[in-house]
N, CA, C and O atoms as a GROMACS GRO file, in nm:
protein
  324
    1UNK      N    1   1.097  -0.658   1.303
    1UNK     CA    2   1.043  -0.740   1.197
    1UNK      C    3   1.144  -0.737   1.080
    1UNK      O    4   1.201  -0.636   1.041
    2UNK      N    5   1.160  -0.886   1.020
    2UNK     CA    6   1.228  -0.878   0.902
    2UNK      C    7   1.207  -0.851   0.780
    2UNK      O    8   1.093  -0.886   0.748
    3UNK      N    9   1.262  -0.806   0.699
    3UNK     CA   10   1.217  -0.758   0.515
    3UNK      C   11   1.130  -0.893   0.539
    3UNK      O   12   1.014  -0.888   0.578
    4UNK      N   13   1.209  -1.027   0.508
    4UNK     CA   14   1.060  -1.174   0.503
    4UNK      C   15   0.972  -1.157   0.500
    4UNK      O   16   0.888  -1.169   0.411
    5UNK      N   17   0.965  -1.079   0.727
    5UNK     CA   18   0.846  -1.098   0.764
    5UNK      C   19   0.736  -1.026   0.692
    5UNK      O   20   0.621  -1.062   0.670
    6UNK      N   21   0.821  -0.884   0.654
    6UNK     CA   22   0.730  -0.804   0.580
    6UNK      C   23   0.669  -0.822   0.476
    6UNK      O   24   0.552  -0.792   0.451
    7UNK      N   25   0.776  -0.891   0.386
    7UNK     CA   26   0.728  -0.941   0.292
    7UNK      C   27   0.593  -1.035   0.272
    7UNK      O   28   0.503  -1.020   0.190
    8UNK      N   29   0.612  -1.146   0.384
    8UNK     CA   30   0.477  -1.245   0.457
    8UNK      C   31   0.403  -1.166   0.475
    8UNK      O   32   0.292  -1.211   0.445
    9UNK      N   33   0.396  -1.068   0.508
    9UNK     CA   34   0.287  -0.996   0.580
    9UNK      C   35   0.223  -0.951   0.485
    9UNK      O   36   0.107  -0.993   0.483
   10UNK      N   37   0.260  -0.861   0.378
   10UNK     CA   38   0.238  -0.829   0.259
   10UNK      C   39   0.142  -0.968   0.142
   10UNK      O   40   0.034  -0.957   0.084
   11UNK      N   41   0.216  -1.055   0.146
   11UNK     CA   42   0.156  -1.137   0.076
   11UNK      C   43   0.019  -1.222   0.142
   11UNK      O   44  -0.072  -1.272   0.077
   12UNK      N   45   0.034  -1.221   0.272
   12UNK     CA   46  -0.112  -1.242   0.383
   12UNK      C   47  -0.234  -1.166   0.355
   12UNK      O   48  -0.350  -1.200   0.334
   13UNK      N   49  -0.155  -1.020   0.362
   13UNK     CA   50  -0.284  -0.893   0.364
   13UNK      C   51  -0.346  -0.883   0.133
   13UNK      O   52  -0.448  -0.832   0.086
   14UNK      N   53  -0.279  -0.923   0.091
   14UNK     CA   54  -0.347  -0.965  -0.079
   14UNK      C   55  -0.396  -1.078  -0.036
   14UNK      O   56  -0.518  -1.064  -0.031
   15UNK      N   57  -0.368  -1.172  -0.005
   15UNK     CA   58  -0.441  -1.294   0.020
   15UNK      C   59  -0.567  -1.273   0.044
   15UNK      O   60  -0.661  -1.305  -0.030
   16UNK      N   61  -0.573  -1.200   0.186
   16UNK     CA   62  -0.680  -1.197   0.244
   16UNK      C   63  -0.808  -1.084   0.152
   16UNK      O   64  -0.930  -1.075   0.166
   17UNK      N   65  -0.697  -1.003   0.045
   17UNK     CA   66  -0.839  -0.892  -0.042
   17UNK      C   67  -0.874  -1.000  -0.116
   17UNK      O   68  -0.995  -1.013  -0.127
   18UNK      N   69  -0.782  -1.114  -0.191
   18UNK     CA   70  -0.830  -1.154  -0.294
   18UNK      C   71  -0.977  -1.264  -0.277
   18UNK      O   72  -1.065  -1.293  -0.358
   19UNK      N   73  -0.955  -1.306  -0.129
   19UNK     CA   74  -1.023  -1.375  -0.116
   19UNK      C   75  -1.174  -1.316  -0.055
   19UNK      O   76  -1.275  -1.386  -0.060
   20UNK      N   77  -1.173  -1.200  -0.006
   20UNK     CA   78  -1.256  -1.095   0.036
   20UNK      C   79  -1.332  -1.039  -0.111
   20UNK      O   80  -1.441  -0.982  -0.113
   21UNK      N   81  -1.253  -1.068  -0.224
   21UNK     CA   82  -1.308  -1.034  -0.362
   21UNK      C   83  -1.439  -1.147  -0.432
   21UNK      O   84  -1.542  -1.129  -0.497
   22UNK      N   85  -1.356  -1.284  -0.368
   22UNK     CA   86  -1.432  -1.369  -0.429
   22UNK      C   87  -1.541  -1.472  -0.315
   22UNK      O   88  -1.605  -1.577  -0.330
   23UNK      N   89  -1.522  -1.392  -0.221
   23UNK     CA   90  -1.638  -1.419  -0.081
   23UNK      C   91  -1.752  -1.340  -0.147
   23UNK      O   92  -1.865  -1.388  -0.158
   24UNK      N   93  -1.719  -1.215  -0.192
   24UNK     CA   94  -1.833  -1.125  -0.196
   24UNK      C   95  -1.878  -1.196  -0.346
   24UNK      O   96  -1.988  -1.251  -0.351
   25UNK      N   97  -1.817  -1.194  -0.431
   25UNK     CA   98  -1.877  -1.266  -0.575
   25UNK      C   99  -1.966  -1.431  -0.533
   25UNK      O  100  -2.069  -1.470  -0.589
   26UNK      N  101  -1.891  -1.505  -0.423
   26UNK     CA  102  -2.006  -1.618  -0.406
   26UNK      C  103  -2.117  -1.578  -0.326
   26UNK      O  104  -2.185  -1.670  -0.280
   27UNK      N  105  -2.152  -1.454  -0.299
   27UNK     CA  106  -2.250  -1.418  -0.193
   27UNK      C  107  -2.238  -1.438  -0.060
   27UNK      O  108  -2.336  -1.438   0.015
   28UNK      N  109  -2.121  -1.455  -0.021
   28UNK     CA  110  -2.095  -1.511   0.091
   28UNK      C  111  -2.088  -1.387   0.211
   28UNK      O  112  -2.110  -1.401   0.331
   29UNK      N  113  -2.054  -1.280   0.148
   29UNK     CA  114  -2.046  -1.088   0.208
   29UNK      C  115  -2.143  -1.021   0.154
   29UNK      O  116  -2.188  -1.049   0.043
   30UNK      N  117  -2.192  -0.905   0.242
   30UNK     CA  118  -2.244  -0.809   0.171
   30UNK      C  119  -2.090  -0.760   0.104
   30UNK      O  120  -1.975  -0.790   0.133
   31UNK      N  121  -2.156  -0.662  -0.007
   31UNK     CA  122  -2.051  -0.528  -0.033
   31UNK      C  123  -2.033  -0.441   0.075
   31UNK      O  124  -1.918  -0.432   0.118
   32UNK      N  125  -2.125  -0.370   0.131
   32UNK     CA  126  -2.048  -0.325   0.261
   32UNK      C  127  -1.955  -0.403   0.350
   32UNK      O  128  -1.896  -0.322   0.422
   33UNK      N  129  -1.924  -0.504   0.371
   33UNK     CA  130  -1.891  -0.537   0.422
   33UNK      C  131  -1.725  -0.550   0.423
   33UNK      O  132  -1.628  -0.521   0.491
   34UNK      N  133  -1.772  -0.633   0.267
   34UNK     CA  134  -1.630  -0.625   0.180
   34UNK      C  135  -1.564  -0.472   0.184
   34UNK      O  136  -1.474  -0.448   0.264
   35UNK      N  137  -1.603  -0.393   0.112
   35UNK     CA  138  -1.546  -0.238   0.141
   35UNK      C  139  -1.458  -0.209   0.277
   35UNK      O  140  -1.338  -0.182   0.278
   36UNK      N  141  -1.552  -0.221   0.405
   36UNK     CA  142  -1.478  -0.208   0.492
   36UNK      C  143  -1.384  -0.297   0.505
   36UNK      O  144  -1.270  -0.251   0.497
   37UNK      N  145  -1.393  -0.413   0.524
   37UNK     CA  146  -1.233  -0.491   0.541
   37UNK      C  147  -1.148  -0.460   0.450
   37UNK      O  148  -1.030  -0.487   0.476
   38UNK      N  149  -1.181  -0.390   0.305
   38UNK     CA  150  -1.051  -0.381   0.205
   38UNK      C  151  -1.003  -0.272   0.283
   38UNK      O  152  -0.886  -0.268   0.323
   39UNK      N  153  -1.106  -0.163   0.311
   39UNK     CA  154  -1.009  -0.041   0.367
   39UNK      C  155  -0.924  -0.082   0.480
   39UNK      O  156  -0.810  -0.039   0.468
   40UNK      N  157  -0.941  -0.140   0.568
   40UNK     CA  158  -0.839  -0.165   0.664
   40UNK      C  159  -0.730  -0.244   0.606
   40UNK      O  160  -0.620  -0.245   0.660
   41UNK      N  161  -0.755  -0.316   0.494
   41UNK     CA  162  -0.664  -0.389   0.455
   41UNK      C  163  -0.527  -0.315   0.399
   41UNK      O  164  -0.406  -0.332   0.420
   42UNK      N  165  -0.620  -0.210   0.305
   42UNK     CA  166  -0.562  -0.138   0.254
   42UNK      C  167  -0.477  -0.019   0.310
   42UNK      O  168  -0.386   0.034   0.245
   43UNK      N  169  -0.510   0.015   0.424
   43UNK     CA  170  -0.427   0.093   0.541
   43UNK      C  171  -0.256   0.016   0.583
   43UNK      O  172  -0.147   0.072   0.588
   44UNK      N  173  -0.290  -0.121   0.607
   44UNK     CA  174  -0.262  -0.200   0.672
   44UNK      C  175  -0.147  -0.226   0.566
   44UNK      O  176  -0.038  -0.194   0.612
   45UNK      N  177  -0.143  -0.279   0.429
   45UNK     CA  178  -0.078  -0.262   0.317
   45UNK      C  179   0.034  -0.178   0.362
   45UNK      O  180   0.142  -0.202   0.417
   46UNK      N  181  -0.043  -0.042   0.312
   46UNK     CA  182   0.013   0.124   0.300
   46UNK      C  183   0.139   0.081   0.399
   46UNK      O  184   0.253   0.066   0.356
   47UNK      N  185   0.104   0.065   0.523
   47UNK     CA  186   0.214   0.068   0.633
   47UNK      C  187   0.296  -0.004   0.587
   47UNK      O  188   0.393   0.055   0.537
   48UNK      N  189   0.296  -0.181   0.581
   48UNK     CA  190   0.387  -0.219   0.530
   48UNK      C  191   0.475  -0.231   0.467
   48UNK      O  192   0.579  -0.293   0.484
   49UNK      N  193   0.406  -0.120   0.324
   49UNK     CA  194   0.527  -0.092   0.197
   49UNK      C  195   0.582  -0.013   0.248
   49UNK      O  196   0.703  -0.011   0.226
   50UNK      N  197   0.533   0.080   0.330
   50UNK     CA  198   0.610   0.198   0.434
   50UNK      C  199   0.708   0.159   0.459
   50UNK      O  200   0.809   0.187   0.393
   51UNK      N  201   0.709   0.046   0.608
   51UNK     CA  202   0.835   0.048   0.652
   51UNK      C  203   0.889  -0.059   0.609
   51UNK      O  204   0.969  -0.115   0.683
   52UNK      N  205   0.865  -0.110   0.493
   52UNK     CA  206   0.973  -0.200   0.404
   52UNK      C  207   1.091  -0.078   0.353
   52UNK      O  208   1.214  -0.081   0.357
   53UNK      N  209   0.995   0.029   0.305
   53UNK     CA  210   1.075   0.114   0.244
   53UNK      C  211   1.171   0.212   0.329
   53UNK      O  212   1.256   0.282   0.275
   54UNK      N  213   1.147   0.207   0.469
   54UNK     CA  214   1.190   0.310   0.563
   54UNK      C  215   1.320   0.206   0.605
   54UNK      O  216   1.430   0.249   0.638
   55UNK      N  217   1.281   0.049   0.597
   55UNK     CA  218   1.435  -0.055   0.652
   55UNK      C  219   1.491  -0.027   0.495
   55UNK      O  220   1.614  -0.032   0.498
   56UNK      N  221   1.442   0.000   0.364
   56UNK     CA  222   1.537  -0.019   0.265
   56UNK      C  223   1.636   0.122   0.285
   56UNK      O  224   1.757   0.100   0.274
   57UNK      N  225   1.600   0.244   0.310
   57UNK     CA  226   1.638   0.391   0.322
   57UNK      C  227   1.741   0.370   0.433
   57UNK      O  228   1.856   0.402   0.401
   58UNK      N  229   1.720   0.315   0.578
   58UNK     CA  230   1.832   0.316   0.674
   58UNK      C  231   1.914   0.214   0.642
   58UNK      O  232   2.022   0.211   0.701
   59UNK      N  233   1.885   0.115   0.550
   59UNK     CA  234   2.014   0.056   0.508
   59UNK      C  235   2.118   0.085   0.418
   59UNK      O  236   2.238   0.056   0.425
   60UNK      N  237   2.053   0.147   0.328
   60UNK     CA  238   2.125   0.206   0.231
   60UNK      C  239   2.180   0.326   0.267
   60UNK      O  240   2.260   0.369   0.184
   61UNK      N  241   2.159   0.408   0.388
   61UNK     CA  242   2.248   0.482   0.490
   61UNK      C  243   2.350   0.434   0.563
   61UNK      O  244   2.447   0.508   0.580
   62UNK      N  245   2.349   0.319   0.612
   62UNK     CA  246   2.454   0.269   0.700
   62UNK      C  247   2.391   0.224   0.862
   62UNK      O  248   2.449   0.165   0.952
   63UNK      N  249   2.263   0.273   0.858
   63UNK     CA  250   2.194   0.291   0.950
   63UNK      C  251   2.117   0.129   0.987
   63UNK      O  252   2.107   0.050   0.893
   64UNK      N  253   2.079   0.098   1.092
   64UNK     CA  254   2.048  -0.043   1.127
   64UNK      C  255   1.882  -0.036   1.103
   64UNK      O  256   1.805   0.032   1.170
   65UNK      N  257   1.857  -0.095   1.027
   65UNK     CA  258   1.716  -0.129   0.938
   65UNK      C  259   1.624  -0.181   1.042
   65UNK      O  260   1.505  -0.156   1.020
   66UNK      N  261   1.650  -0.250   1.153
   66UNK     CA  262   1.571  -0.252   1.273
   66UNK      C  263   1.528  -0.129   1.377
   66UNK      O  264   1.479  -0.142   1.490
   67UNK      N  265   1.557  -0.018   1.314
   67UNK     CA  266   1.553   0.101   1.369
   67UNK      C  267   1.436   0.158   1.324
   67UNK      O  268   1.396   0.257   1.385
   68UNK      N  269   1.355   0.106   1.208
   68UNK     CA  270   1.238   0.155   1.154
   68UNK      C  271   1.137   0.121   1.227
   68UNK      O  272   1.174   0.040   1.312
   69UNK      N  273   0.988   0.155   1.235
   69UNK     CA  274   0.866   0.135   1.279
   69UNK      C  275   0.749   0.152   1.197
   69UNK      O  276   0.731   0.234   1.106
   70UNK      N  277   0.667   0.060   1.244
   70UNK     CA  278   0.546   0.093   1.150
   70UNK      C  279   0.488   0.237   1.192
   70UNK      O  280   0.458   0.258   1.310
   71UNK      N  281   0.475   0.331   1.100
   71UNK     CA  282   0.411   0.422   1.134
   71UNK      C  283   0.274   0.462   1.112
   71UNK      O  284   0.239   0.437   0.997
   72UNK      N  285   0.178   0.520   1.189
   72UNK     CA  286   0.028   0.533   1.232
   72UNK      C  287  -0.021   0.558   1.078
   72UNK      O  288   0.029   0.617   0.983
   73UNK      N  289  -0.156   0.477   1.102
   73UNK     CA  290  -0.240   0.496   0.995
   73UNK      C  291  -0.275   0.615   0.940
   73UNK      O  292  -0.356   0.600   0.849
   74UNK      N  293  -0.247   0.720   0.960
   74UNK     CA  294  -0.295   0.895   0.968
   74UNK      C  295  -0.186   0.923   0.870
   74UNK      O  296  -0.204   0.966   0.756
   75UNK      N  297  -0.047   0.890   0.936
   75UNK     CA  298   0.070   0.951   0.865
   75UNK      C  299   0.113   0.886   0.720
   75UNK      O  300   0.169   0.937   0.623
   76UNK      N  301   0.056   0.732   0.748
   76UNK     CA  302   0.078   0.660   0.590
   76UNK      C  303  -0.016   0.716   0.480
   76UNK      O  304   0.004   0.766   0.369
   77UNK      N  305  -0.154   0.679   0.573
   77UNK     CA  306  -0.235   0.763   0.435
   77UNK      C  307  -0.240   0.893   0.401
   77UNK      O  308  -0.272   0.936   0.290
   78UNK      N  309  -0.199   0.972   0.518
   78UNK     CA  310  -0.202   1.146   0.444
   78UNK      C  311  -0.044   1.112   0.337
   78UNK      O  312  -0.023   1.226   0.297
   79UNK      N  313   0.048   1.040   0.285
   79UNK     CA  314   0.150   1.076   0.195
   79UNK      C  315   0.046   1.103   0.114
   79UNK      O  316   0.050   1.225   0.099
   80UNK      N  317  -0.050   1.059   0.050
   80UNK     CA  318  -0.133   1.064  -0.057
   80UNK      C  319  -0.177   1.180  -0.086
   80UNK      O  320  -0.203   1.187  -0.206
   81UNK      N  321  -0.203   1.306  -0.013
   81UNK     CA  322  -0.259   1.377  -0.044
   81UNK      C  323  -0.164   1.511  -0.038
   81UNK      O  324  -0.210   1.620  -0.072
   0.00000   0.00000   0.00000
């Protein structure tokens, strides 16, 4: 995947909270509902800035930026803690 794609991808997955924000304000969601899709969204995010940041690190090594991977939902969200 390319920085772009990532980038697309990134701007897809806000798309999709912002509009998950204002589904639930027209009544169109429960709040539970909404909650859960932000959290996956928000997982889903996490990764992306991940390995945007893991192709920016092997490039700025010398290293080939297609060498990165998205890494598992477990390992993105435990940086946090």
């Amino acid at each position: 995947m390319t920085d772009d794609a990532i980038h697309d991808r990134i701007d897809a997955l806000i798309a999709e909270e912002r509009s998950l924000r204002e589904r639930l304000g027209a009544g169109e969601i429960s709040e539970s509902d909404e909650h859960a899709r932000l959290r996956v969204l928000e997982t889903q995010l996490d990764q992306a800035w991940d390995l945007l940041r893991q192709r920016r690190a092997k490039r700025e090594f010398g290293e080939n930026p297609d060498g990165a991977a998205t890494r598992s939902a477990s390992t993105v969200e435990d940086y946090r803690n």
